[in-house]
N, C-alpha and C positions, 0 to 999 in steps of 0.2 A: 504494500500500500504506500503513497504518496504523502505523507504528513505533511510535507511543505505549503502543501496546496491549503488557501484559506477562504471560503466557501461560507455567504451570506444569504437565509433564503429571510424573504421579507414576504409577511403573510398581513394584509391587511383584515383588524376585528369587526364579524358582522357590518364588512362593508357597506352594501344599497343598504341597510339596515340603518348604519351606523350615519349615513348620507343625509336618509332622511331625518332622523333626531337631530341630527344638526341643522338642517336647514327648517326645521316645525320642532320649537322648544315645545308644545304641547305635546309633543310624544315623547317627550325625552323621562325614563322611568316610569311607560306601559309599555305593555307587551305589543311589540309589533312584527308584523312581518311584511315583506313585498314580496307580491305574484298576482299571479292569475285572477282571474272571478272565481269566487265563493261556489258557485256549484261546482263546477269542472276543472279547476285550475290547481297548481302546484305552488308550493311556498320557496319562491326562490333565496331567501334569505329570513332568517329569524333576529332578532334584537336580544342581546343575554337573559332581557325579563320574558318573553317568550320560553328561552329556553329550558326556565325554570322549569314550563309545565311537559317539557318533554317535546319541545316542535322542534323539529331540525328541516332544512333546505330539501328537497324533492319529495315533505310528505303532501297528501292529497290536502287541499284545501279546508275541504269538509270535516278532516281526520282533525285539523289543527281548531278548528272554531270549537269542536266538539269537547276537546281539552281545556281551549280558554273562549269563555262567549264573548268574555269582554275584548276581544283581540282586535286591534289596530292593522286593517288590511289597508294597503295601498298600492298600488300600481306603479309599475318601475320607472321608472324616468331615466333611461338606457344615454340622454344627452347629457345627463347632470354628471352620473358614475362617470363616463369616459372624460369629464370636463377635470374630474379629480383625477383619474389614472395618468394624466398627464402631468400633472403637478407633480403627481409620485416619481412616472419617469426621472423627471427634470433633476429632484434630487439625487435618484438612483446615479445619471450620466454627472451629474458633475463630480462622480466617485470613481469611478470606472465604465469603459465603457463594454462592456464584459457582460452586460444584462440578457437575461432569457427569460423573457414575461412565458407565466402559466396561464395567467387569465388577467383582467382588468384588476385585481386587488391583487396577486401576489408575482412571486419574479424573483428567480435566484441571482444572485452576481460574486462575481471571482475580486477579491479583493485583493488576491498576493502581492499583486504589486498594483495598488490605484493611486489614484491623479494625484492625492493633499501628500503620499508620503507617509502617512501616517501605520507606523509597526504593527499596529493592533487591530486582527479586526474585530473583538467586543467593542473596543471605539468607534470602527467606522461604525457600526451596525446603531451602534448607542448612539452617535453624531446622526444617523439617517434618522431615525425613529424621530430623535430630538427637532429635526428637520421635518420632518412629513407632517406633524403634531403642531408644529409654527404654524407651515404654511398652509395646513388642510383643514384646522383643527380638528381631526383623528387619529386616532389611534393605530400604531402597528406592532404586529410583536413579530421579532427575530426569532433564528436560530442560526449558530455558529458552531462552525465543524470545520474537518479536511477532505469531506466529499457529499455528493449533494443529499444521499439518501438522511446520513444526517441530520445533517441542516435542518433539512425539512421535519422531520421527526422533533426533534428538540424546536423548533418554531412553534408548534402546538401544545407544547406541554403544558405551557401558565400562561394561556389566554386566558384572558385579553389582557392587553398591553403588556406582554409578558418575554423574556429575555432568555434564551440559555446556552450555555456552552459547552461543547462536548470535546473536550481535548482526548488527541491522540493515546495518553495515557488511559482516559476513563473510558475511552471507546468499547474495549473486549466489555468490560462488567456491565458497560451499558447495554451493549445489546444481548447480553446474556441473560438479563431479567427481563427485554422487552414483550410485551404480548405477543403474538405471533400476528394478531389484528394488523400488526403499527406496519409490518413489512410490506415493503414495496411489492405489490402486486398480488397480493394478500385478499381479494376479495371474501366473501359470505362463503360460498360454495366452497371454495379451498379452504378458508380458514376452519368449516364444519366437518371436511376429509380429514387434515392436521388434525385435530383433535381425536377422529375416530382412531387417528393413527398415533392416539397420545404424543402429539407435538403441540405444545403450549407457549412455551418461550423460544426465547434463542438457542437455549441450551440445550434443548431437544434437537433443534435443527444440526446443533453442532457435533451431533453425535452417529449424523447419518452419512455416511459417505456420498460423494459424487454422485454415483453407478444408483445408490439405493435411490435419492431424490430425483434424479431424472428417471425410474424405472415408475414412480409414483405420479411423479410432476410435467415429465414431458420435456420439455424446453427451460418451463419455468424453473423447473429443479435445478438447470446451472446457474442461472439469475440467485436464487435461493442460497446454493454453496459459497456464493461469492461475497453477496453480499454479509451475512451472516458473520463472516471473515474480516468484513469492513475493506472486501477490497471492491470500491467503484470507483471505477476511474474515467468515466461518465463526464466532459468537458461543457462548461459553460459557453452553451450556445446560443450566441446572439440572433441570429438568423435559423433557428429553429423555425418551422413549416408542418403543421399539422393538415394531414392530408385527407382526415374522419373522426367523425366524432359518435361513439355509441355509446350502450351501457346494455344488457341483459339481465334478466331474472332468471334464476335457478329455483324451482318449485319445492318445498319440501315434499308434495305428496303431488304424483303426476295429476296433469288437468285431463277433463276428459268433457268438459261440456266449452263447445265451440262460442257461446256467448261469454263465459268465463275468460277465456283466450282472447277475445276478443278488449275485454274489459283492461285485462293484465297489460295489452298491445298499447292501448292509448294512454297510462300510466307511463308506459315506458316511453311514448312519444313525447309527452311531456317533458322525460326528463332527460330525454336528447335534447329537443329544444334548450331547455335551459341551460345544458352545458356548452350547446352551439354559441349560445350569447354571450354566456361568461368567457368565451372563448374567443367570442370572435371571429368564430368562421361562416363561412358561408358554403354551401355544397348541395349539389342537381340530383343527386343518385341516392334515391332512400332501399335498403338491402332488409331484409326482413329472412331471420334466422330461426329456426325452430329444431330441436333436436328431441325426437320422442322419447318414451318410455324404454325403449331398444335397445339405446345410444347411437341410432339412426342422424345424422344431420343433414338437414337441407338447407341451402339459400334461393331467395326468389329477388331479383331486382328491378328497379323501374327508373328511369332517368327521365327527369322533366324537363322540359327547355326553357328553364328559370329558375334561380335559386330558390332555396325553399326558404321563406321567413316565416312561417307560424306553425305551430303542432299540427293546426287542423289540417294542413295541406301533409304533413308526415301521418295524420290520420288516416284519409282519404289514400293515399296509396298504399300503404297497411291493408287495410279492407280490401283493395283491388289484389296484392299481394295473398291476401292469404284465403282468398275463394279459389286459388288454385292449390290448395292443400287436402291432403287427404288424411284424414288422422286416424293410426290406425287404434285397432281395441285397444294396448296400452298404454295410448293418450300419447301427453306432453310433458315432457320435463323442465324446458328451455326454454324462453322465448329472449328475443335481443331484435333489436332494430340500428340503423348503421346511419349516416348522413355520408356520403362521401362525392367522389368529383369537385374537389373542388374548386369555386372558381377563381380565375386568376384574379390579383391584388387581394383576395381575401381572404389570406391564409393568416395564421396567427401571427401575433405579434403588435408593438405598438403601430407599425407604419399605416397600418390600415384604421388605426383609430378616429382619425381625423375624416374618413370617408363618412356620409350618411348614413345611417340606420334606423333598422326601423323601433321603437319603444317598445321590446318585447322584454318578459320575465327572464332575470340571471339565474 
């Protein structure tokens, strides 16, 4: 591993959240959240009073009212957030110009060697924060490391406005207590196999050889041994290009009624959507994935001659998508939907911030 290398991920707290309490002091200390409409919509961000009652970002609308009545919905305001993710850039480059945005609120940056000179990066990261909280009035919390997986992990530990650092030394005992949750690439589904396979911490993982985790994991399984080692050597990329954006659901008990399926499909368009925005991209080709009870997998795809900006329109081809499906008696295990082709100038990153868009949910 690299220890030299010194690795800043900056996570902005309950961002569009955190936007709107600042700019309507009336909300500031209710529970709020921004998304969608009340019957059909998604919570694209929660407010920490929110979060008290258990709402987090991609649940159903309805799920969160039901939790708190009194809850503070609002609609995004998609010109206002990018109005701040600019402001953030601004400070991030006049540090380094070494930045690779994940979405409008967060963005790793290589600080080994940036612009002021400055030895430390707990400083820089503590100078940025100090800096974004001037000029935004909001809050961000850090994470400091020597590579990004890191970073990132330790960014979320003491949200909100919360700081940490993971030195070379503490790195092995750190990730030898971590949940196996926290690991990169760690979804629901895998993290439920790991467990069936008594893997819990790191320290499970480190005890499985190469051979064994990919005979389990696939691919992921060398991602898994490497990591786990604390060896990523994963380069801060400025010009990073995301080329799709999805998410899937793993069933715990297979589906077997096609209106269910159906249900679960628009759920998950939603929460394409909203990653599309927080992302920033834009893309023609909606992919609708199902994998039966069998471990059967299919794709079906459709390409529109227009980018897609709203759920409904990733709805609408879903339905046309999945009337050509056949499901057999053992149902459905899987379902996942895809956004890709992207179009050109509208791949991730700040450059294309500054283009119009449309005021959809993060």
């Amino acid at each position: 591993m690299d220890a030299s290398r010194k690795i800043v991920h900056i996570d902005m707290d309950a961002f569009y959240a955190s936007v709107e309490q600042r700019d309507h002091p009336e909300y500031r200390g209710h529970p709020l959240v921004v998304g969608g409409n009340r019957s059909r919509g998604v919570v694209a961000a929660a407010s920490y009073e929110a979060r008290q009652f258990g709402i987090r970002s991609a649940m159903a609308m309805n799920k969160a009212l039901d939790r708190c009545p009194g809850l503070i919905v609002i609609p995004p305001r998609m010109a206002a957030y990018k109005a701040v993710s600019l402001q953030i850039r601004e400070v991030f480059l006049e540090h380094t110009d070494l930045v690779e945005p994940l979405s409008l609120d967060e963005a790793f940056l290589d600080v080994t060697h940036n612009k002021k000179g400055i030895p430390s990066a707990s400083w820089v990261a503590q100078e940025i924060r100090a800096e974004i909280l001037q000029r935004t009035g909001l809050t961000a919390s850090a994470g400091v490391s020597f590579n990004k997986f890191l970073a990132k992990v330790a960014s979320g530990m003491h949200k909100p406005n919360g700081f940490t650092l993971i030195t070379p030394e503490q790195a092995p005992a750190f990730v030898e207590t971590l949940p196996i949750e926290k690991f990169f690439g760690v979804g629901k589904a895998t993290s439920d196999k790991m467990h069936r396979l008594s893997i819990k911490t790191g320290v499970d993982l480190l005890r499985l050889s190469l051979e064994e985790l990919q005979a389990s994991f696939g691919k992921a399984g060398r991602s898994y041994y490497h990591i786990v080692r604390n060896e990523d050597s994963r380069p801060v990329n400025p010009n990073r290009e995301r080329h799709s954006v999805g998410t899937e659901d793993t069933f715990d008990q297979d589906l077997h009624s096609r209106q269910e399926m159906l249900a679960r499909l628009e759920s998950i368009a939603h929460e394409v959507m909203r990653r599309m925005d927080k992302c920033q991209f834009v893309g023609k080709t909606v992919t609708l994935k199902v994998k039966f009870g069998d471990f059967r997998q299919i794709t079906r795809s459709r390409t529109l001659d227009h980018p897609v900006r709203q759920a409904e329109e990733i709805i609408a081809v879903t339905r046309r998508l999945f009337v050509q499906v056949s499901i057999p008696p053992r149902g459905v295990r899987l379902l996942g939907l895809t956004v890709g082709n992207a179009s050109t100038g509208n791949l991730m990153g700040w450059r294309q911030l500054e283009l119009p868009f449309d005021e959809t949910a993060d």
